[in-house]
VMD Tcl script that draws the C-alpha trace (Angstrom):
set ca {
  {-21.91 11.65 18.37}
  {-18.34 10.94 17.65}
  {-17.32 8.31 20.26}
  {-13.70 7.62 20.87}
  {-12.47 5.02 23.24}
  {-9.25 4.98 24.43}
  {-7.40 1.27 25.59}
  {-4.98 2.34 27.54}
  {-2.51 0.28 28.78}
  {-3.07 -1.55 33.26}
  {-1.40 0.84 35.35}
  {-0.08 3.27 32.79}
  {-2.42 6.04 33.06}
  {-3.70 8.31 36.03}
  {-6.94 9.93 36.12}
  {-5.29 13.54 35.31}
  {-3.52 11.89 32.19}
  {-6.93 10.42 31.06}
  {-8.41 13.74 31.29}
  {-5.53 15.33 29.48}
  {-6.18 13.20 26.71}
  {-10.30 13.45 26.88}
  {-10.01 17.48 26.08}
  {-7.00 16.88 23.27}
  {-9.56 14.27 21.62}
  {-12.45 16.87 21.99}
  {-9.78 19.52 20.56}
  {-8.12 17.27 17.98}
  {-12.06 16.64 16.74}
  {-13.39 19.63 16.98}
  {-10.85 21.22 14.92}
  {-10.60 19.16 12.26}
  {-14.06 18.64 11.66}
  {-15.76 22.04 13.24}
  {-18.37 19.75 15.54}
  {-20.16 21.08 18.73}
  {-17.41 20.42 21.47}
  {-20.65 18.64 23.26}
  {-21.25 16.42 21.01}
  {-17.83 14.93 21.40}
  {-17.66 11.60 23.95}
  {-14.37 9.88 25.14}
  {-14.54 6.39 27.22}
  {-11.25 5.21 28.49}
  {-10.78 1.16 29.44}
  {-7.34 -0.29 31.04}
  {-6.39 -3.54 29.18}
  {-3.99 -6.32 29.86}
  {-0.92 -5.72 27.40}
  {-2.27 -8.96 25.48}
  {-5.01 -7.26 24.83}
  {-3.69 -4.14 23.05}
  {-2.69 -4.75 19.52}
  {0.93 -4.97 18.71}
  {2.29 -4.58 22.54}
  {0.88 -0.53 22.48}
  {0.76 0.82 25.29}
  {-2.89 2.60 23.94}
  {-5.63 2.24 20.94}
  {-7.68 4.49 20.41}
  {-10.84 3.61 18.38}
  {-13.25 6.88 17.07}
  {-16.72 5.94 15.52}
  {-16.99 9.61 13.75}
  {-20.38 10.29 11.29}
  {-19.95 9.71 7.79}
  {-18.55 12.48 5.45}
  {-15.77 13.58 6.41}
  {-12.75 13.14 4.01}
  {-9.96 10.81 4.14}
  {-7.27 13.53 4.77}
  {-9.39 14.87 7.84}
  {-9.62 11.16 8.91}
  {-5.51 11.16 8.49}
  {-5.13 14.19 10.47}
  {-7.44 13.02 13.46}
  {-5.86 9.82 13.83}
  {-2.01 11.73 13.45}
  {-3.15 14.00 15.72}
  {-4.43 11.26 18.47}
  {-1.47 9.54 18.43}
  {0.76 12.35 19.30}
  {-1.61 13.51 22.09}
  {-1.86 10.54 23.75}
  {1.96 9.38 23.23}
  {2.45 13.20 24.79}
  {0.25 12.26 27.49}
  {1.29 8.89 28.58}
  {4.63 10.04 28.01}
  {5.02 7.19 25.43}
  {6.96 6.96 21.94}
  {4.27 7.87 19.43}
  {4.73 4.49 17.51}
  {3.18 2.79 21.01}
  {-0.57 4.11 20.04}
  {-2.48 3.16 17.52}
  {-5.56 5.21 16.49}
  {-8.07 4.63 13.85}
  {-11.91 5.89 12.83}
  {-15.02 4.46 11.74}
  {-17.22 6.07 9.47}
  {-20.79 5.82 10.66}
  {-23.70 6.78 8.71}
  {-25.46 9.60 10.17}
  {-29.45 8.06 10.50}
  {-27.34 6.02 13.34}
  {-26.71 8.79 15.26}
  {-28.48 11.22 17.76}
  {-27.95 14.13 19.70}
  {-30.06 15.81 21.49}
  {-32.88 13.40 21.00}
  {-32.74 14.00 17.30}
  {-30.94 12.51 14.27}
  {-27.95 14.09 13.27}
  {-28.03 15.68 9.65}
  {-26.37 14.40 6.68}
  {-23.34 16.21 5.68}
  {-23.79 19.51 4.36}
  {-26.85 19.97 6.04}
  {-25.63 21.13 9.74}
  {-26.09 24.58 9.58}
  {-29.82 24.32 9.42}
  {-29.50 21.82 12.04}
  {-28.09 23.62 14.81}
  {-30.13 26.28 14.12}
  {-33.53 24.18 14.32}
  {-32.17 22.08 17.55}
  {-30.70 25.22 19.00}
  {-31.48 25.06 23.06}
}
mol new
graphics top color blue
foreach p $ca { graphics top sphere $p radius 0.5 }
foreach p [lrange $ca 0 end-1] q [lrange $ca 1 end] { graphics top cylinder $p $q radius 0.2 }
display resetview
């Protein structure tokens, strides 16, 4: 469920630094918040420089399910912004990063509603292929 998509800059990123930056988001996520490494999506979209707030050279906007606390929110976004500066080979202070809490009846994996949170443990282990 947690959808990040990455505005990256015309001409500043090849596909090998795109999918540099796909497994650090599915790392960066994953450890922070202990979700299924599946369940983790990350779309990538050049932009004009106009079209990228402040001049950055990237943005990267995360829709993650609701619950999760604001200093695991700080450390995702921290985290993004060092990985992708790293990556694009950037000064950190060119990306931006922010998340989106989205309630979790919005959400499906697997054909099936993600759980409310607390309640993921009995989750995987019902939708367990």
């Amino acid at each position: 469920m947690p959808l990040y998509r990455c505005a990256i800059r015309e001409g500043l990123s090849s596909e090998a630094q795109r999918a540099q930056i796909a497994k650090e988001v599915v790392r960066i996520h994953c450890g922070v918040t202990g979700a299924p490494a599946s369940f983790v999506h990350a779309f990538f979209s050049e932009r004009a420089p106009s079209e990228l707030p402040d001049g950055r050279a990237a943005f990267v906007f995360g829709t993650i399910r609701w619950g999760r606390t604001d200093e695991q929110k700080a450390e995702i976004v921290s985290q993004l912004r060092s990985s992708v500066a790293k990556a694009l080979g950037c000064a950190e202070s060119e990306v931006g990063a922010v998340t989106v809490d989205i309630p979790s009846k919005w959400n499906m994996e697997g054909g099936a509603l993600l759980p409310e949170p607390g309640e993921e443990a009995a989750w995987l282990e019902k939708h367990r292929t």
